[in-house]
N, C-alpha and C positions, 0 to 999 in steps of 0.2 A: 524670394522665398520658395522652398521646395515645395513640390505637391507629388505628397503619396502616392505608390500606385496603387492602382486596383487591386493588383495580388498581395499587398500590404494590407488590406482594407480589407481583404475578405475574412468571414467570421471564421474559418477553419479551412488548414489546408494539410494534405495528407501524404508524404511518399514516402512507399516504401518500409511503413510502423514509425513514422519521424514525423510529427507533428507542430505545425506553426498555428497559433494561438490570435488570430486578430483581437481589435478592440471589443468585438462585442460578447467575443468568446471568453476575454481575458475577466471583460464586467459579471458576467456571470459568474466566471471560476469563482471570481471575491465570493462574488454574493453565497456561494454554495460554502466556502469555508470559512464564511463566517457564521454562518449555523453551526458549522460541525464544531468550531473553535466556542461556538458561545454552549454547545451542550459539556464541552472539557471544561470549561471554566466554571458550571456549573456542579460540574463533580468536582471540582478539587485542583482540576489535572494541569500539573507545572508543563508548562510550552516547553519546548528543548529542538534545538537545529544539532545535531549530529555527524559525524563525515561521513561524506558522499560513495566512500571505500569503506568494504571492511575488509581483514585480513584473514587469508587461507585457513589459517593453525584457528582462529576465534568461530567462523563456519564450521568449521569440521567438531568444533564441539558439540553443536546441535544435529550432526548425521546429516548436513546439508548436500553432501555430494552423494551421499547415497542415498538419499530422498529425489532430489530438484537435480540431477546431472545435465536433463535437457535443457532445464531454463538459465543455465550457469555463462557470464559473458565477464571474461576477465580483463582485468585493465594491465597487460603485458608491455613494457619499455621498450623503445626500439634497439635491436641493437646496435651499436653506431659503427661496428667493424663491418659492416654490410651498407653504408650508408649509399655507395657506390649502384649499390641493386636497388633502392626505394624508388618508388614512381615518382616520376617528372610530368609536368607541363608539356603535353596534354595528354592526359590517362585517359583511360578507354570507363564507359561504364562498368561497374560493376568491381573496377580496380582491387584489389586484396591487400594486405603484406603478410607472406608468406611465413610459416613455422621459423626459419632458417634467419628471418630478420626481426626474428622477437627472442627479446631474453624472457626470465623465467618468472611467470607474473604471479608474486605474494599477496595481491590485491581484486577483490571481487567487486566488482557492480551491485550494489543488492538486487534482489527481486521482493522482497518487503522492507517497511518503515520498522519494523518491532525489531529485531534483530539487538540493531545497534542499542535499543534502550535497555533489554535485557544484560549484553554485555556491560553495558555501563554501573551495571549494579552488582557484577560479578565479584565475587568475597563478601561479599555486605550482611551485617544482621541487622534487619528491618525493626524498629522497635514500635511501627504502626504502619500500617497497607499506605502503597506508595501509588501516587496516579500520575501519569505522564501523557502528552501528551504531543505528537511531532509530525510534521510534512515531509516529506523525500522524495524525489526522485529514483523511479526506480526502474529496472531493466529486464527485461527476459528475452529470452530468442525462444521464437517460437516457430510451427510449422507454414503460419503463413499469416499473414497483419489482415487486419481489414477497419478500413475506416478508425474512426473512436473508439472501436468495440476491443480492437486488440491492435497493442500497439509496441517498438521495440523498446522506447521509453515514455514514461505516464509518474502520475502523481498520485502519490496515495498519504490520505490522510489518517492517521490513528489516535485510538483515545485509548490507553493500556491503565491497566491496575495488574498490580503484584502485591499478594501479601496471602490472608488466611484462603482458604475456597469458599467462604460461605461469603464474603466480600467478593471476590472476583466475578465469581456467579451472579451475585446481585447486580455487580456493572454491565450485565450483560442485559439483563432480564429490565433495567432502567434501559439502555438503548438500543435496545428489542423495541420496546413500546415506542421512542421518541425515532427510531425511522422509518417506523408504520405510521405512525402520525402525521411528518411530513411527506409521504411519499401519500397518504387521501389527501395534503392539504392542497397537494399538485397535481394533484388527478392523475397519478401514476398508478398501475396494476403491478403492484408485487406482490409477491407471492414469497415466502417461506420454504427453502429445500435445505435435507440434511446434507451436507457434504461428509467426505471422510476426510481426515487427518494423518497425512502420511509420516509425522511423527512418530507413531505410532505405530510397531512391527505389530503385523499383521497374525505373526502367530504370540501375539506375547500377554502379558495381563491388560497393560491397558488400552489394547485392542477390543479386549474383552469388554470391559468397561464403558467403552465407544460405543457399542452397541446397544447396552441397553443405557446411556445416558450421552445423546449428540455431543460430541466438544465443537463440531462447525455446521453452523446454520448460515446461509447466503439468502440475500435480497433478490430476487430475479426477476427484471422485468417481461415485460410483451415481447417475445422473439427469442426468451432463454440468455438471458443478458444477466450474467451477475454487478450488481453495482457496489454492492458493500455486502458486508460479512462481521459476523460476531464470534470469534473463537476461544475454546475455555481449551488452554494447554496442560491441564491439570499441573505437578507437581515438576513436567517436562524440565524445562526451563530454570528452575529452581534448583532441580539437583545439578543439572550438568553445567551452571555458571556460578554452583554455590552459593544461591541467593536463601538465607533463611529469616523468617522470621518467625518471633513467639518461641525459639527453637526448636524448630521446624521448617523442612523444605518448603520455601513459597511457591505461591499457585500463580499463576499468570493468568490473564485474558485480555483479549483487547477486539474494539471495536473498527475494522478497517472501512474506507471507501475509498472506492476508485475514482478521483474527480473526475478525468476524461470520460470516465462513462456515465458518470450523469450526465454532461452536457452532451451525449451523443441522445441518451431517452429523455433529456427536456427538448433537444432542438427537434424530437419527431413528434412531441408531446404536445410542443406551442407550433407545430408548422413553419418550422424555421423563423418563427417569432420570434429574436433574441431577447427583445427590450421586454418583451411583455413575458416571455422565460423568469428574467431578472428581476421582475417586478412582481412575480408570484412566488420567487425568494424570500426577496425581501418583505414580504407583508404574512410571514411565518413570525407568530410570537418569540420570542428567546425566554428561554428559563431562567427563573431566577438561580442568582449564584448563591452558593453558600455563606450564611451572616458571620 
């Protein structure tokens, strides 16, 4: 029988923005998204796995590259008339594959879960507010990784409503309250900051708008750590996927968190206590679901 190693066993291990998940790290994850999964099931919100790609031309309808161009990591083909030049055994750290041995990549990495559920509902007239609810994998490049806090790929959990605004709003304002709740039931200090929404042209109406009514609010813990966020997209999303309902442009909002960064502020929160982390999950009430 085999035995483990140690660097298998350990609760978290970090290179480079690339993160490997031990067992006690992986116990936790559960524990933490089955909360957030039992507050979706509580609203309504149909579970959905999504692909892992989305496609250039379906981004570009939400102004993703002229929003997000830093955090943009494409999934480019190699090209095989170059196979001659690709790295061999044994490559040097830090190895590349150069412009010159990639074709032309139609397919993006997401950097959020929401994306793909918005697309998914693009032509559609909604005949009542629609709640969804999905896990992804998601990616950014950023200036520099550190620990759990920032990483080059992480998991993000969402809980979205599309339909009227006075509903989307409401899904926000219910879990507003339920991740203040559990983040005293964990003895965590978050705090409430406006963010801005780079949707949103800076010189335009609903920039205006933004201003005197937040569309993003972030969780932040001790150290300036965003953990999850609550976003109202206004009618964004709706016109430019052609999502209506009531006949009417639908509203979007959705509730994000970043799993890896909870477990980064519970493992400094329980003193690298994992078990007893997971054990202050788990002993979080769950909402009833809808009769």
């Amino acid at each position: 029988m085999l035995t483990p190693s140690p660097g298998l066993r350990a609760p978290v291990a970090v290179t480079d923005g690339l993160v490997t998940l031990g067992p006690e790290a992986v116990r936790l994850r559960a524990a933490l998204d089955a909360v957030f999964t039992g507050w979706a099931a509580a609203a309504g919100a149909a579970e959905v796995i999504y692909p892992p790609l989305i496609p250039v031309a379906d981004l570009a309808r939400f102004d993703y590259f002229t929003n997000f161009p830093h955090l943009v990591l494409a999934a480019a083909p190699v090209d095989t008339a170059a196979v001659a030049d690709l790295p061999t055994h044994p490559a040097a750290p830090g190895t590349g594959l150069g412009g010159h041995q990639l074709g032309e990549a139609g397919l993006v990495l997401p950097s959020a879960a929401c994306y793909n559920a918005y697309l998914s509902l693009a032509g559609t007239e909604l005949d009542e507010p629609v709640r969804l609810t999905t896990l992804a994998q998601c990616f950014r490049r950023e200036t520099h990784y550190e620990g759990l806090r920032r990483l080059h790929g992480f998991t993000m959990r969402e809980i979205i409503a599309v339909g009227d605004a006075e509903t989307v709003k409401a899904h926000l304002t219910t879990h507003k309250d339920l991740v203040l709740g559990f983040a005293a039931h964990l003895g965590l200090g978050l705090t409430t900051e406006v963010a801005t929404d780079p949707f949103f042209d800076a010189n335009g109406s609903r920039a205006v708008m933004q201003r005197l009514f937040p569309t993003k609010e972030e969780f932040v813990a001790d150290g300036g750590l965003a953990i999850a966020s609550v976003n109202y997209h206004r009618n964004f999303f709706g016109e430019r996927a052609g999502i209506a309902h009531a006949g009417a442009e639908a509203h979007t909002s959705c509730v994000a968190f970043g799993i890896e960064r909870w477990l980064h502020v519970l493992e400094t929160r329980f003193g690298g206590d994992w078990d007893a982390a997971e054990e202050a999950v788990r002993s979080f009430p769950a909402p009833q679901e809808p009769s």
